[in-house]
C-alpha positions in Angstrom: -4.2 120.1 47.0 -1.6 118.0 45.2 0.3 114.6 45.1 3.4 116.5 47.3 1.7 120.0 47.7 -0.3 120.3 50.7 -1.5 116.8 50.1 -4.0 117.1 52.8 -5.9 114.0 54.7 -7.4 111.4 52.8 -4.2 108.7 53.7 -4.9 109.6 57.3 -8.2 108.9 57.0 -7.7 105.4 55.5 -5.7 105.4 59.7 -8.7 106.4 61.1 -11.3 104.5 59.7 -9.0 100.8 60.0 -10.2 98.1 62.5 -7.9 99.6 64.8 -6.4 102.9 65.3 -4.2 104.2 68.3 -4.7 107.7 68.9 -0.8 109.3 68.6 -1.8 112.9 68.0 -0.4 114.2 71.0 3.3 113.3 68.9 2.2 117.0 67.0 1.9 119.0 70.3 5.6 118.0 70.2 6.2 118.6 66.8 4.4 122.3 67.2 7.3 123.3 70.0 9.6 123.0 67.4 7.9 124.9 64.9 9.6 128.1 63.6 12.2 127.4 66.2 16.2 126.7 65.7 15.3 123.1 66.4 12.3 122.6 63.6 15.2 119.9 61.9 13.7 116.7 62.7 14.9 113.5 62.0 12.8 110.1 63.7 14.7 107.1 62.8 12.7 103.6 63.7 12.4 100.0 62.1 9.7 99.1 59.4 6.3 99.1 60.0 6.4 101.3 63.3 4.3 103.4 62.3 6.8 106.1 60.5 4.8 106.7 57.4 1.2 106.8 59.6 3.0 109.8 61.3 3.7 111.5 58.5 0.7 110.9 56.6 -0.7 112.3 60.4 1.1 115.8 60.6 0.4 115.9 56.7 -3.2 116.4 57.6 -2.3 118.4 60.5 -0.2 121.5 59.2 -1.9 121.4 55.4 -2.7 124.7 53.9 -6.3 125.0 52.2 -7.9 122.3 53.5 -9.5 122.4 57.1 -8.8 119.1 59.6 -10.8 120.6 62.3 -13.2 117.4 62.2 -10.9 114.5 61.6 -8.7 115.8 65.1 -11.4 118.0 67.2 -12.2 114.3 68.6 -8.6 113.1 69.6 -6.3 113.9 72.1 -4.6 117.0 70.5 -7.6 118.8 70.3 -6.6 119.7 74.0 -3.3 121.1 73.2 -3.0 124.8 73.5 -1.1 124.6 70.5 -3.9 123.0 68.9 -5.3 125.9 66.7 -2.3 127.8 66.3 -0.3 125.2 63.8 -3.6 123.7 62.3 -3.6 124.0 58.4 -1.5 127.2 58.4 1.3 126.0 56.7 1.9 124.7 52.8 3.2 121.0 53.2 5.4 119.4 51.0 5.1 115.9 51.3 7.7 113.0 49.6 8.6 109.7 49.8 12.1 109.0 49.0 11.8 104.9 48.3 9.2 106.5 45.1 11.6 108.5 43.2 14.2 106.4 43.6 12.5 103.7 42.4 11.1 105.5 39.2 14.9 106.5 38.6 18.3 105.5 37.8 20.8 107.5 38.8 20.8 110.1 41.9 21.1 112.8 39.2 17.7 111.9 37.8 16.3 111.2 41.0 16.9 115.0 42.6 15.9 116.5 38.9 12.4 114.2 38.7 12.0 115.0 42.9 12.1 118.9 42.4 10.3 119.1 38.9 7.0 117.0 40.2 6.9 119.1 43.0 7.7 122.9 41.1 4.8 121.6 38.4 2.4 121.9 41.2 3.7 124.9 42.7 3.3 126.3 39.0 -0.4 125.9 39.5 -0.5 127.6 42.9 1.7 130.3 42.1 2.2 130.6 37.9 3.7 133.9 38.4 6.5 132.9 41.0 7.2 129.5 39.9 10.5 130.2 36.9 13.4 127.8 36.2 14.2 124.5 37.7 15.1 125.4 41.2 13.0 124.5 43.8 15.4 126.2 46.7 15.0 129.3 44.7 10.9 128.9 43.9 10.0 128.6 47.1 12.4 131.2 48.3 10.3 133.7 46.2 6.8 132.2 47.3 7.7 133.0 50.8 9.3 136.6 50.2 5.9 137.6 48.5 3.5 135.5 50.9 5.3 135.4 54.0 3.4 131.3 54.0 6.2 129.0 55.0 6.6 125.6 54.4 6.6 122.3 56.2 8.5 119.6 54.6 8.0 116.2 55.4 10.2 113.1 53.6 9.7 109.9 54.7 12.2 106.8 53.9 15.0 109.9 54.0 17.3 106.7 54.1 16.4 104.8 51.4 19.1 106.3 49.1 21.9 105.0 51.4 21.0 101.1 51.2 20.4 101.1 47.3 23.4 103.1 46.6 25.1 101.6 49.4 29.0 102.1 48.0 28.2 104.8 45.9 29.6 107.3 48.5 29.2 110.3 45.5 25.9 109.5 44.9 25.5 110.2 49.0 27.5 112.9 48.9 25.1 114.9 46.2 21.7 113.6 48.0 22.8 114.9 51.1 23.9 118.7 49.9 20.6 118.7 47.6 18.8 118.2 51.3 21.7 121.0 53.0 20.9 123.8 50.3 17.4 122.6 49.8 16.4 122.7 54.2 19.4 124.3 56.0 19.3 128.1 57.4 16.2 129.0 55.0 13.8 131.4 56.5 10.8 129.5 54.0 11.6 126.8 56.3 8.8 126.2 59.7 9.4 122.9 60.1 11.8 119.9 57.9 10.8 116.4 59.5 12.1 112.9 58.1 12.0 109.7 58.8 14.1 106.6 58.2 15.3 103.8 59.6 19.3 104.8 60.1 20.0 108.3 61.8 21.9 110.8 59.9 24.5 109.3 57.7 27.9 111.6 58.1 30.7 111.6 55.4 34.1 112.8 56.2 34.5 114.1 59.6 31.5 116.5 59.2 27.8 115.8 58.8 26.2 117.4 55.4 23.1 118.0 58.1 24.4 118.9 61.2 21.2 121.4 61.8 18.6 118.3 62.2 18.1 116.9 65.5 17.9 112.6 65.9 15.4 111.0 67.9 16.4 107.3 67.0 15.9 103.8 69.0 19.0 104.4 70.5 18.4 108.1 71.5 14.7 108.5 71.2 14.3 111.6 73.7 11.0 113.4 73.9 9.4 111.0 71.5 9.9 107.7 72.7 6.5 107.2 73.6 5.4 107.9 70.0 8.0 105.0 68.4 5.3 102.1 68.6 2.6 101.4 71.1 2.9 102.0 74.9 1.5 99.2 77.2 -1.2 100.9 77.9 -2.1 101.3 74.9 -1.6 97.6 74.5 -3.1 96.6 77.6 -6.7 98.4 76.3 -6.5 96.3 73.1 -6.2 93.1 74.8 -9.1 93.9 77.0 -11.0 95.0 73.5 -10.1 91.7 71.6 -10.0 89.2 74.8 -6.1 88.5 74.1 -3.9 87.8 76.9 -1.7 90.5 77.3 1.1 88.7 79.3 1.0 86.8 76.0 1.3 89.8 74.0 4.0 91.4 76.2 6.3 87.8 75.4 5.2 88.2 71.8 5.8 91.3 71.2 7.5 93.6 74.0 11.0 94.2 74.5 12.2 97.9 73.1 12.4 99.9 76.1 13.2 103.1 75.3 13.9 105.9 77.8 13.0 109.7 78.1 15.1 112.1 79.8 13.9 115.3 81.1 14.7 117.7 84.0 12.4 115.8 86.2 14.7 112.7 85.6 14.4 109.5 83.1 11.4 107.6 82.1 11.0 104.3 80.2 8.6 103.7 77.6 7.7 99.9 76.9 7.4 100.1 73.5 5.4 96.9 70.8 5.8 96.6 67.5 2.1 98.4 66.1 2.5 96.1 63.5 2.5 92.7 65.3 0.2 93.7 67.9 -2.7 95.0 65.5 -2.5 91.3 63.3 -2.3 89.4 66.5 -5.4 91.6 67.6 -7.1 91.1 64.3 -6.5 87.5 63.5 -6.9 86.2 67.5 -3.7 84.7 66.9 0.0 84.9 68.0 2.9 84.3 65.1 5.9 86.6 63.5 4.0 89.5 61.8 6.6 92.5 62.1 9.2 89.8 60.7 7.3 88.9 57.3 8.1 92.2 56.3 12.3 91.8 56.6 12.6 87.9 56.4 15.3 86.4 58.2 18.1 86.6 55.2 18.5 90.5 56.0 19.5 89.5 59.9 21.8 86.4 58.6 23.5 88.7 56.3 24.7 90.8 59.2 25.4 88.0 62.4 27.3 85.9 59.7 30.3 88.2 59.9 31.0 87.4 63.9 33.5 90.4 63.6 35.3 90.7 67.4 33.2 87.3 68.5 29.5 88.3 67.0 28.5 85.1 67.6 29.3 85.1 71.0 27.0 88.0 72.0 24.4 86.2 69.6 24.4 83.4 71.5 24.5 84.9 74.9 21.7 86.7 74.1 19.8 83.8 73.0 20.6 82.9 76.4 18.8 85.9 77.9 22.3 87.7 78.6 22.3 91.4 77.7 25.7 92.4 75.8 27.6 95.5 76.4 27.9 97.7 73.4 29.3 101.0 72.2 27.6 103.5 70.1 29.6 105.3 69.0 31.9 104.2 66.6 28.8 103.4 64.0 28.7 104.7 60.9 25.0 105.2 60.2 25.1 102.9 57.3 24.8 99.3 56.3 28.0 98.7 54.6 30.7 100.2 57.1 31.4 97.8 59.9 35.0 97.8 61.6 33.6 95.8 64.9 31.1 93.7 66.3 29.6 96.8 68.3 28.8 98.5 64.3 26.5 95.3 63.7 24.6 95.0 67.1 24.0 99.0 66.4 22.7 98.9 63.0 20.9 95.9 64.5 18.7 97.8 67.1 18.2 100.7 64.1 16.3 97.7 62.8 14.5 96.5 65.6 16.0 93.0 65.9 17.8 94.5 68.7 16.9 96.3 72.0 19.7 99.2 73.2 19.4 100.0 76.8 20.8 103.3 77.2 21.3 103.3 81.2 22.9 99.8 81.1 25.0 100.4 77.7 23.2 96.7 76.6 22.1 95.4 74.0 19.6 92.4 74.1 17.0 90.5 72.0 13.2 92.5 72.5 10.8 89.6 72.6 9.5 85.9 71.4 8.8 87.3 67.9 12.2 88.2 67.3 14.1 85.6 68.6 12.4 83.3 66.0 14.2 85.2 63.6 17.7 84.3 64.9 16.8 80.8 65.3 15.9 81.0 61.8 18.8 82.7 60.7 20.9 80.6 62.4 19.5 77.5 60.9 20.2 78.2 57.7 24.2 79.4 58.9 26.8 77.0 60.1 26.2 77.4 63.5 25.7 73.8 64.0 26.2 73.7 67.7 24.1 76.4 68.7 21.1 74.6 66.8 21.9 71.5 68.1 21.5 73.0 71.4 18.8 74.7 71.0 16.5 71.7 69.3 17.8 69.5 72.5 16.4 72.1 75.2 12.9 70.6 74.6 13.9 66.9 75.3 15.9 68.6 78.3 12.7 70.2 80.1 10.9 67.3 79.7 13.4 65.4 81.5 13.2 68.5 84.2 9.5 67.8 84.3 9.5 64.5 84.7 12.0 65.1 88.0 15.1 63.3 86.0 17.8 65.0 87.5 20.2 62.4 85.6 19.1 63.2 81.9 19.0 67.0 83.1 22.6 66.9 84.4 23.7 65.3 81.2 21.8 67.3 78.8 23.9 70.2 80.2 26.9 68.6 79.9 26.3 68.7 76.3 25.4 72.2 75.9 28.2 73.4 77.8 30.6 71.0 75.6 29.0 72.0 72.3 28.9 75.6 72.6 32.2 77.8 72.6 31.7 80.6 75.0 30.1 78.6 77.7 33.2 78.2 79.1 32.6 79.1 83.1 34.5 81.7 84.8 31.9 82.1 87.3 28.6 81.2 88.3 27.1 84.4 85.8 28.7 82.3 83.2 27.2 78.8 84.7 24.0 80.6 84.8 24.5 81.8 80.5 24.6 77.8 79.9 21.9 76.8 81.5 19.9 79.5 80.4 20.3 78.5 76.7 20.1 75.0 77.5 16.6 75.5 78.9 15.8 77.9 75.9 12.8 75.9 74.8 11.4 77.2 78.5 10.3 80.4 76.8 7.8 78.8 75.4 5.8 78.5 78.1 7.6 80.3 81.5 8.6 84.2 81.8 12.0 83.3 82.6 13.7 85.4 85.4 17.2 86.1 86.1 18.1 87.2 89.6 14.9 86.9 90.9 14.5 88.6 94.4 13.1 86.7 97.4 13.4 88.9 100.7 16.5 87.1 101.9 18.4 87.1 98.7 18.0 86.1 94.7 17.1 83.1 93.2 19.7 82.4 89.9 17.1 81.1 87.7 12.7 81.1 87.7 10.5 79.4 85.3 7.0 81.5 86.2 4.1 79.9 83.6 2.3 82.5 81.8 -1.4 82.4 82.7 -2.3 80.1 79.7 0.2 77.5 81.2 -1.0 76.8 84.2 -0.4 73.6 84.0 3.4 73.3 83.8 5.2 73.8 87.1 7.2 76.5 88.3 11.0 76.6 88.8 13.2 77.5 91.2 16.6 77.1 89.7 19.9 77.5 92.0 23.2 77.4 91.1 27.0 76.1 92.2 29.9 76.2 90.9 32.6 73.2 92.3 30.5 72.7 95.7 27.5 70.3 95.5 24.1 70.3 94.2 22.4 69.3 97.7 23.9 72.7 99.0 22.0 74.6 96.2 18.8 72.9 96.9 19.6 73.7 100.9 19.7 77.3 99.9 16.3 77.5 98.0 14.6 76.5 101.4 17.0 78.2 104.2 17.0 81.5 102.1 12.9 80.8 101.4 12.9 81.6 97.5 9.8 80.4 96.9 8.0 83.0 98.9 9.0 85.1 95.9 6.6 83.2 93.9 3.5 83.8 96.8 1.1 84.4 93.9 1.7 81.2 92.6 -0.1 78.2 93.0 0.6 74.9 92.0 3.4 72.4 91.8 7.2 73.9 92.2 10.2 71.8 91.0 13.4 73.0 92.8 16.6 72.1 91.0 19.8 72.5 92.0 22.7 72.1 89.8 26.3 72.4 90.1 29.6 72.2 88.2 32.0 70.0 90.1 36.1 69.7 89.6 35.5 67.0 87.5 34.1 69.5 84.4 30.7 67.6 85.0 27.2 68.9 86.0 25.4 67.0 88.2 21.7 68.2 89.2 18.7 67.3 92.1 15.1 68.0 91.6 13.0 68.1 94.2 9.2 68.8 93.7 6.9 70.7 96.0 3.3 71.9 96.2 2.5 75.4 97.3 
């Protein structure tokens, strides 16, 4: 057992014996149908502190050769698996992380020399009469011709390279065919998995490692359900640590990512592990995931408002999803020729939520969010702030039924903020959804609500520990009058959607006359 040779368990143990651990062991029965098979090139690409490295540190403990995990997993869910017995400990495991060599080194020269003479110094010990020169392709080449014991390779923080040597496109080019010759076609090979946070980074037209296949948070396949913590799985630790989980799901929800299959797609709710285990732990809600970026790394990238980046920011500060392509990104941090590069790079990060049936992008949760804000309040975005900081005064005005100071407080937002200019009443809807933004704190806030005889624009539902705030029905016009919106609420009964609820239940109706001027009506109700 060494530092990168068959390191065996002891980091997953530390897992195990935390405050709280989430049993994810059923991600190896996936991980075993790709071993010794044309698809054992893995590549799982998600934002810090989603549990990449745990994984690792998991399969480490798994597949290591002279050790025997039988008691750390005969208790979890993959002692179940038929594949269970067949993979354990059978393979040598050659564990690195990238971020350390490249830290201990300055140059990508040094780096791939130090990288393959730590780990052929303790294959020397193993194997003192294979182990010649300074090859590592070749060594292990000649331990599995007179062994037939293959090799899993695991490398977590793959990516690391690509944001320290961000322009340094040679220094790229030479880590990426070390990793080609090193992984690609080699019969020593069982399984090669890394993890990052960008996919596979391509240079030319061709990818240096074409054989791996991507499960990222824009294509997460099989393995969504192994990117974070499932609601479930969230649900069980809310009802362990008495935390509201409607709380937690505001907090912290918000990256659904889908599964296809033959039997059809399935979507994953996925949460942070990160955010959800502090607010767990400390009994507390608050940014936890977002300590370890800061908000500077998000400003950096919204700042450039290439192809009107702001104005997807702000519509989805709003609650609008924003179309996006794909494609076109360059699996980098440095290459950006439109706004759809940024928004990608910014769901590889997790300050983003892609929705892969809708093509959308969107921001996940209450957590996140805090981060634009912050970000923007540091930026010249002057008007958005303003905005935002005036939405509180604006729902007490809603609360206190003054349909006057309401009317006008939209007025301003739509005035001070450049794409709330209305085509239609989607658009109408976009401006009063950011004007109300400080709603969030206490409502779910639902678009399109249905009702049974049509959908409400706009509902403010309080979350359980806001009980005492009303509900909202919010209808919408656009150049016909706010008495006809309120009309519609009743005749159309929209407040039988809400039949759970119980309480008081302002309906407002607002519209957007010829004049370029809102005007509103609040009517409150008891149900």
């Amino acid at each position: 057992m060494g530092h990168y040779l068959d390191p065996g368990s002891e980091r997953f143990q530390t897992s195990l014996r935390s405050q709280i651990y989430v049993d994810k062991t059923m991600l190896i029965a996936r991980v075993n149908a790709f071993v010794k098979t044309e698809q054992k090139y893995i590549c799982v690409s998600r934002p810090r502190r989603f549990g990449k490295s745990m994984a690792a540190d998991m399969l480490s403990a798994y597949y290591s050769f002279g050790t025997d995990a039988s008691e750390l997993f005969n208790s979890l869910k993959i002692a179940s698996d038929p594949s269970y017995t067949t993979h354990k400990n059978h393979y040598h495991v050659i564990k690195l992380n990238m971020q350390e060599f490249l830290s201990a080194t300055e140059s990508i020269d040094e780096m791939l020399k130090a990288l393959q003479k730590r780990v052929l110094s303790e294959l020397r010990k193993v194997y003192p009469e294979l182990v010649e020169g300074n090859s590592l392709m070749w060594t292990m080449m000649d331990i599995y011709a007179e062994t037939k014991r293959s090799f899993v390779v695991l490398i977590d923080e793959w990516d690391c390279l690509f944001r320290e040597y961000a322009d340094d496109i040679e220094a790229q080019k030479k880590y990426l065919d070390f990793l080609r010759m090193w992984l690609k076609d080699q019969d020593y090979i069982a399984l090669a998995y890394m993890t990052g946070i960008l996919p596979i980074k391509k240079y030319g037209t061709h990818s240096a490692l074409n054989m791996f296949t991507e499960f990222s948070m824009t294509d997460p396949g099989a393995l969504a359900e192994y990117f974070g913590f499932t609601e479930t799985e969230v649900e069980d630790l809310c009802a362990s640590y008495g935390m509201s989980f409607e709380e937690t799901k505001a907090w912290y929800d918000g990256y659904d990512l889908v599964t296809y299959s033959r039997d059809g797609s399935e979507c994953h709710a996925m949460y942070s592990p990160k955010s959800v285990v502090e607010a767990m732990l400390r009994h507390k809600f608050g940014t936890y995931w977002n300590q370890t970026e800061t908000y500077e790394a998000l400003r950096a990238y919204i700042q450039m408002n290439l192809d009107g980046l702001k104005d997807a920011v702000v519509q989805m500060l709003a609650g609008e999803p924003v179309e996006i392509r794909i494609g076109t990104f360059n699996n980098d941090m440095t290459t950006f020729h439109s706004r759809d590069d940024v928004l990608t790079l910014l769901v590889h990060l997790g300050y983003l939520s892609y929705d892969a049936e809708a093509g959308t992008v969107s921001i996940p949760n209450k957590e996140v969010e805090q981060e634009y804000i912050n970000a923007i309040s540091t930026m010249d975005w002057t008007e958005v702030m303003r905005s935002v900081n005036a939405s509180k005064d604006l729902l007490q005005a809603m609360w206190n039924l003054d349909a006057e100071a309401v009317a006008k407080g939209i007025d301003r937002a739509h005035d001070e903020v450049s794409i709330l200019k209305y085509n239609d009443e989607n658009s109408l809807s976009c401006t009063i959804s950011l004007a109300f933004y400080y709603a969030r704190e206490y409502y779910t806030v639902v678009r399109e609500l249905p009702t049974g005889k049509g959908y409400a624009d706009i509902c403010l539902i309080p979350r359980p520990r806001y009980t005492d705030k009303p509900a909202v029905i919010i209808e919408l016009k656009k150049g016909r009058d706010a008495a006809e919106a309120i009309d519609q609420i009743k005749r159309k009964e929209y407040s039988r959607a809400l039949e759970t609820y119980r309480g008081n239940l302002l309906l407002v109706g607002i519209n957007y006359d010829e004049k370029k001027r809102h005007t509103c009506i609040i009517e409150k109700l008891q149900v």
